[in-house]
Each structure stands twice: as structure tokens, then as C-alpha cells.
N, C-alpha and C positions, 0 to 999 in steps of 0.2 A: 319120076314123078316126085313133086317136093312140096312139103307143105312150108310155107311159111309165118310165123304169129308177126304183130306189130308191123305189115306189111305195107301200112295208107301212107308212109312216108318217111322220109331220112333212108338206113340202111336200109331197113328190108324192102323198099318199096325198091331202091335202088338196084337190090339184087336181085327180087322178083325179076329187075328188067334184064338183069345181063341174063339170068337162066332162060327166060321167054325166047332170048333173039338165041341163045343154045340149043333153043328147039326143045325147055323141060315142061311136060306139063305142072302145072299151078295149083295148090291151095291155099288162098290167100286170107289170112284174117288180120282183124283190129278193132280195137272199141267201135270206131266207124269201118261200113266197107271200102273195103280197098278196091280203088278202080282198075282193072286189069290192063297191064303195061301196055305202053303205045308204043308198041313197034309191030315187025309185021309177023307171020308162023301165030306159033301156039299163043302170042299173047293180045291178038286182034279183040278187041271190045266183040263181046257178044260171043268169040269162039267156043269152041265145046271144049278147049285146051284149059281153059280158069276156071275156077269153083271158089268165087270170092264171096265172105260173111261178115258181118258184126259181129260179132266175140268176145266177151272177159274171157281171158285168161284165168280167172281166177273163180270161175265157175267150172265145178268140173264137170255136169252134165250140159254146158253148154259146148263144150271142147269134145268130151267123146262124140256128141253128134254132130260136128263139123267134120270130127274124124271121119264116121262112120258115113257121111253123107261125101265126101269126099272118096274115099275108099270104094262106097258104090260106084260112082261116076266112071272114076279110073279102075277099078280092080286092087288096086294096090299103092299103098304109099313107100316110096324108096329111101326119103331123105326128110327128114321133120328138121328144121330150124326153131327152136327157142330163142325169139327176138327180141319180143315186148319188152319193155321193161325204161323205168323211169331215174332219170338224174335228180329231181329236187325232192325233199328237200336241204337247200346247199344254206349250208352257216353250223354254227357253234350249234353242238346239239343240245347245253341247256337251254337254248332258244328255240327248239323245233316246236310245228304243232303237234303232238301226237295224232292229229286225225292225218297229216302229211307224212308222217311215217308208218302209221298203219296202211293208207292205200300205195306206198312206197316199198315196204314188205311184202305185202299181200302181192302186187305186181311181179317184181323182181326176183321174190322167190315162191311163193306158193304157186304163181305160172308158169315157172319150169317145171314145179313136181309135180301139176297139174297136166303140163303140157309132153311130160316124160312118160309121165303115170299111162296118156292116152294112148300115144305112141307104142310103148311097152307093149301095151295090153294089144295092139295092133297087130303086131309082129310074131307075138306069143299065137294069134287066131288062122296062122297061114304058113304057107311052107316058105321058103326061104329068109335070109340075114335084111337087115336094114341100118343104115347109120341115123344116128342121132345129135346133132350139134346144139349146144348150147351157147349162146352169144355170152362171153364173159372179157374182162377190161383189166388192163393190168392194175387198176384197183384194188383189185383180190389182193395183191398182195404187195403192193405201195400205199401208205397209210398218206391221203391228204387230207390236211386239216379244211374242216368244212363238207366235207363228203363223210359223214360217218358213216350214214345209210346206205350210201352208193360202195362205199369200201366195204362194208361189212357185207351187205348183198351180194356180189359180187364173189368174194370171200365162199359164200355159202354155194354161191352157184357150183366155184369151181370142185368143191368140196360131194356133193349132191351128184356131177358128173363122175367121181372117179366111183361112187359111192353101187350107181346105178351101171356101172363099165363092169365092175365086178358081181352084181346081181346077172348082169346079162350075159358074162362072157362065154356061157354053154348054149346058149338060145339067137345066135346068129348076128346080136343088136350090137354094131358099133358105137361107140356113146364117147366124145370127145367135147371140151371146151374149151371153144375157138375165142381168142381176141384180135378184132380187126383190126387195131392199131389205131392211131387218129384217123377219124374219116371226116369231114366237113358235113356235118347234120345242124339241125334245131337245136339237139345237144351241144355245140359248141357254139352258138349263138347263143345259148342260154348262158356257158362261162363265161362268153365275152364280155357279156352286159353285165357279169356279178361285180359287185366292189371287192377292191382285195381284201376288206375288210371281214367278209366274211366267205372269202375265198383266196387265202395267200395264194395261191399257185397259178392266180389265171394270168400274170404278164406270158407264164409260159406256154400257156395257149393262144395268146395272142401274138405273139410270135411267129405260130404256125401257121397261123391266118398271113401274116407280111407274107411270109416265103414260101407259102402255099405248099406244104411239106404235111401232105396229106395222103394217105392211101384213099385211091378209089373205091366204091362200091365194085364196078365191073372188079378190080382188082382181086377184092376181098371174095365174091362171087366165084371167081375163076376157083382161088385155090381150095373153095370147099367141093367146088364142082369135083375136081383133082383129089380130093379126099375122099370123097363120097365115092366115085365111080372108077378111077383111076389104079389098077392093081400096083402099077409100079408105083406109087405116091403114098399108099397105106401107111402110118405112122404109128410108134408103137406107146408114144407119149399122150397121155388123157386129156392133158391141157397145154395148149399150145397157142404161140404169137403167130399170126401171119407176119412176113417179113416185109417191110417199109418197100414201097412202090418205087423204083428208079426213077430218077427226074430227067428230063430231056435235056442231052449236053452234058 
């Protein structure tokens, strides 16, 4: 059973759908709700297999009772993903709005400690271990000019996971963050459209785009599935790359 944040589309919605047709049951949330995956098993509209909400992240008594309503449902949550989370805004930061980097902050990192924190507290109220993934971007620790928010954020995410690995490591909670490499979302439609001018680095994202050198969501999905559940797959590193998707031929 897996909850997922930021689920109504891009990555998570994506991965919502490879775990559904895996046969995982679903908590799915987002500022809006997330429609539950169209494929067939656990992710059929209407099934008992999804528990999909409207959600901040950044509310944390909206999040313990998505938990907690979710938990009812199923009994138990197995695998929480930390999704949500925001790219702009993108340019020189003496030019940002500060109201853009507040709800930027708030998102990307008070909704992991929010979304960690519920988790946490989840696992701490029942007998057995749980993993916990936090979506993080090689950001963290490549500085581009024009992402301050996004690198710093990012930064902390990775930082907040090794932080909460060691808080948990007697109480059963795996806690890693995961970056999924380029994936073709909203987010890289937002690069593509930035002027270099206040994004040097996007010819190199448009690149990506010509030669379509992009990991899938199914892709991405697989190997946390394989983390989360898979004993011979356990890894002993906090934060970690998914590895670039094979190309056909």
C-alpha cells in the first residue's frame, strides 16, 4: 500500500499508474484531487483499491488525516512517496517575488517534513518497518544558475532525508532520497519555454527533448517499487539516482 503526494499529474500521477497495474493499493493526493489511474485491478475509478484527496502539503493537520483516513481504509500504509513539490520560481534571485519563494519553500520543503513527520508518526503507532521516499533532483547538489529555490530546496530535501534515516533507524522506517533522472513532465515544459536569459542551462534540456533521453515514470516507479519491497534490492546509500532508462537499439 503506497501513498503518494503531488499525484494529479507529471511524475506522480505517472507512477500512481505503473504501481495500480502492479496490483499496489493507492493514496493519492494534490492541491487538486487526483483522478485514480485508468488502467484495469486496483486502479479502476470508483474501486475500493484508491483513497484519493485535495491536500497542502503544507498543512499538517490536513496530511495526518489523509494519513489517518487512508490507514483506516487499508490498515496500513507500506511506502509514502514525497512528490509535491515546485520548479518556479526560475531566474536571478534578486529578481524573485518573495511571495514565489515563500509558497516555493513552504511546498518543497515544509511538505516533506510535513509529509515525513505524518508518516513517521504512522509507523511509530503499529507493529512492523515502512520505507519512506522522498522525490529529490540532482539539484541538491549541481548549482544552476536561475534555480536558486529549486537547488537549495532540493539541497534540504536531501539533507532532511539522511537527517530522518538516522532518527528512524531503530523504529523499522526506511527513509531514502530518490532522484528520478529527467522525466518529461510540466516541469520540463516549463524549462523549455524559459529564455536562457534567465535560465542558462535550458538548451540542455532541450536537447533532451530532440532525443527523447528521458527516464520513464513506469521506469522510475519500477525501481522504487524494487526498493521498497524487494529484499535483494535494499540499498545502503540515503540518497540515491535512479539509473538513465535504456534506449531501444
Amino acid at each position: 500500500m503506497a501513498v503518494i503526494t503531488g499525484a494529479s499529474r507529471g511524475l506522480g500521477a505517472g507512477v500512481a499508474r505503473r504501481f495500480a497495474e502492479r496490483g499496489v493499493r493507492l493514496g493519492l493526493c494534490a492541491r487538486h484531487e487526483p483522478a485514480p489511474p485508468a488502467v484495469g485491478g486496483a486502479g479502476d475509478a470508483g474501486d475500493s483499491g484508491v483513497v484519493s484527496a485535495a491536500v497542502d502539503v503544507t498543512d499538517a493537520a490536513a496530511l495526518d488525516r489523509f494519513c489517518a483516513a487512508v490507514a483506516d481504509r487499508f490498515g496500513r500504509i507500506d511506502l509514502w512517496i514525497n512528490n509535491a513539490g515546485l520548479l518556479a520560481p526560475i531566474g536571478a534571485l534578486r529578481d524573485a517575488d518573495p511571495a514565489a519563494l515563500d509558497t516555493h519553500v513552504r511546498t518543497n520543503v515544509l511538505g516533506v517534513l510535513l509529509g515525513s513527520r505524518a508518516f513517521a508518526r504512522h509507523v511509530h503507532g503499529r507493529e512492523g518497518g515502512g520505507v519512506l521516499v522522498n522525490v529529490t533532483s540532482g539539484a541538491a547538489t549541481n548549482p544552476y544558475a536561475g534555480w536558486s529555490a529549486y537547488c537549495g530546496s532540493k539541497a534540504a530535501v536531501d539533507q532532511i532525508t539522511r537527517v530522518v534515516a538516522a532518527e528512524e533507524a531503530d523504529g523499522g522506517l526506511r527513509v531514502h532520497a530518490v532522484s528520478p533522472g529527467v522525466v518529461d513532465t510540466d516541469m520540463q515544459t516549463l524549462i523549455r519555454g524559459t529564455s536562457l536569459d534567465a535560465f542558462p542551462a535550458g538548451d540542455r534540456f532541450r536537447r533532451l527533448a530532440e532525443t527523447g533521453d528521458f527516464n520513464s515514470p513506469s521506469w522510475v516507479a519500477d525501481h522504487i517499487l524494487a526498493l521498497a519491497f524487494d529484499p535483494a534490492d535494499e540499498r545502503p546509500d540515503t540518497v540515491w539516482r535512479i539509473p538513465d532508462e535504456p534506449r531501444p537499439g
